[in-house]
N, C-alpha and C positions, 0 to 999 in steps of 0.2 A: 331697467326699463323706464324711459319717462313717461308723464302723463301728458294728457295733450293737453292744451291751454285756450285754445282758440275752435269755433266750429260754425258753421252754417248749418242754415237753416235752407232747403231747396223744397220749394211747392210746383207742382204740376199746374198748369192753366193754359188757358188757352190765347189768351194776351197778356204778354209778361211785361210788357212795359208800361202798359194799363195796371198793372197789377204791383205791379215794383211802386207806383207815384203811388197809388192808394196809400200802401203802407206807409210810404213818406209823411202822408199826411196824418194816417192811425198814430206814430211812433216817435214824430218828429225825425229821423228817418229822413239823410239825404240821398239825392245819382251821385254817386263816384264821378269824379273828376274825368273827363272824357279820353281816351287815351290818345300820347304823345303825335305830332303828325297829322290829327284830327281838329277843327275846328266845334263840332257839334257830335253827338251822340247820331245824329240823323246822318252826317257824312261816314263815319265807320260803318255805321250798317249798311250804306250803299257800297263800301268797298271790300265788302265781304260777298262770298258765291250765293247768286239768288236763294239758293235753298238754306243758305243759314243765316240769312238774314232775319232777323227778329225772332231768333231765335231764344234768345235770352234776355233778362235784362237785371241789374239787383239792383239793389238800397243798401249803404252802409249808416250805423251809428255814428255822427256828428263826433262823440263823444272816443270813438275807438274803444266803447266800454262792452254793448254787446256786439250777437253774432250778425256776419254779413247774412242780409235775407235773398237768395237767388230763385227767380220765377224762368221757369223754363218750358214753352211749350209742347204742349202733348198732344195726340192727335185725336184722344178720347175722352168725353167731357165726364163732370165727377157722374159718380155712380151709388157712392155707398157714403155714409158719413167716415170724415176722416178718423182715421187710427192714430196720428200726432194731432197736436190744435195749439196752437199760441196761446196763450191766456197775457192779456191785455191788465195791467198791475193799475190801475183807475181808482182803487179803494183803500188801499195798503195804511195801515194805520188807524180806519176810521173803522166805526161800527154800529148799528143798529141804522137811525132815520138820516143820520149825516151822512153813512155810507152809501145808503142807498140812494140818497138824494143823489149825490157826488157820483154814483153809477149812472143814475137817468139822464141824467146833465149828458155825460159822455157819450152814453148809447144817444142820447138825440145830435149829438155831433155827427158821429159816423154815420147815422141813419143819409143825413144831411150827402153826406160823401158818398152815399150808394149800399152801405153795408141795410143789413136784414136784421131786424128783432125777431129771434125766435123766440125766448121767451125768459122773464122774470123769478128766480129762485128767491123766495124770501128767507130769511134768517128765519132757524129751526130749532132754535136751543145749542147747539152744535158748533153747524156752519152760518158762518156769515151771508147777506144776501149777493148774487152774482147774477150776470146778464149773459144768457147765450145769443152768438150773433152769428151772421155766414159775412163774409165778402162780399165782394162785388163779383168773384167766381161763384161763390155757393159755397166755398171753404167756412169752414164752423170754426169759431173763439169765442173766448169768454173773456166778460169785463168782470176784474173781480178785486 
């Protein structure tokens, strides 16, 4: 039996291509190269059937290190907090006022780009300090 090696990641929204550049900008996170026959990502979706047009849209790692992220719309907006969540790696290595300096830096970035501060966890003895955020859908992450 092999293991699998590669995976996406697919979020429900209601504008994915809105949603696909977000991440570009969260992740560093490019648009996949347009496909063959196409001049623009905006000419394929015109020649696709009216009802699956903008239907989809992803972001891949520059790097080809992590997973592809695909947004794909839904026709019913969020409702409950999510059961999966990205956690955003903004702190990794650092710890106590560096870190969290190094966190609010970042939460004031995405703020900038339309994401949401919900709120501040400080360092507990434990855990380290982390920042809970939503998207620009209202999807929940954390900078940590």
């Amino acid at each position: 039996m092999s293991s699998i090696k590669q995976f996406q990641v697919t979020f429900d929204c209601a504008e994915p291509e809105r949603a696909a550049r977000f991440w570009c900008e969260v992740l560093g996170y490019v648009i996949p190269p347009v496909p063959k026959g196409f001049d623009t990502w905006d000419d394929y979706q015109r020649s696709l059937p009216p009802d699956d047009q903008g239907q989809w849209f992803s972001c891949v790692d520059p790097s080809g290190v992590g997973p592809r992220l695909l947004f794909q719309r839904v026709p019913e907006g969020k409702v409950v907090k999510n059961r999966v969540h990205l956690c955003v790696r903004a702190g990794t290595g650092l710890v106590g006022e560096e870190r969290l300096a190094t966190l609010q830096a970042e939460c004031a970035r995405l703020v900038a780009l339309g994401a949401v501060h919900v709120r501040t966890l400080l360092a507990d003895g434990v855990n380290e300090s982390c920042i809970v955020m939503q998207d620009i859908e209202g999807s929940e992450f954390c900078l940590d």
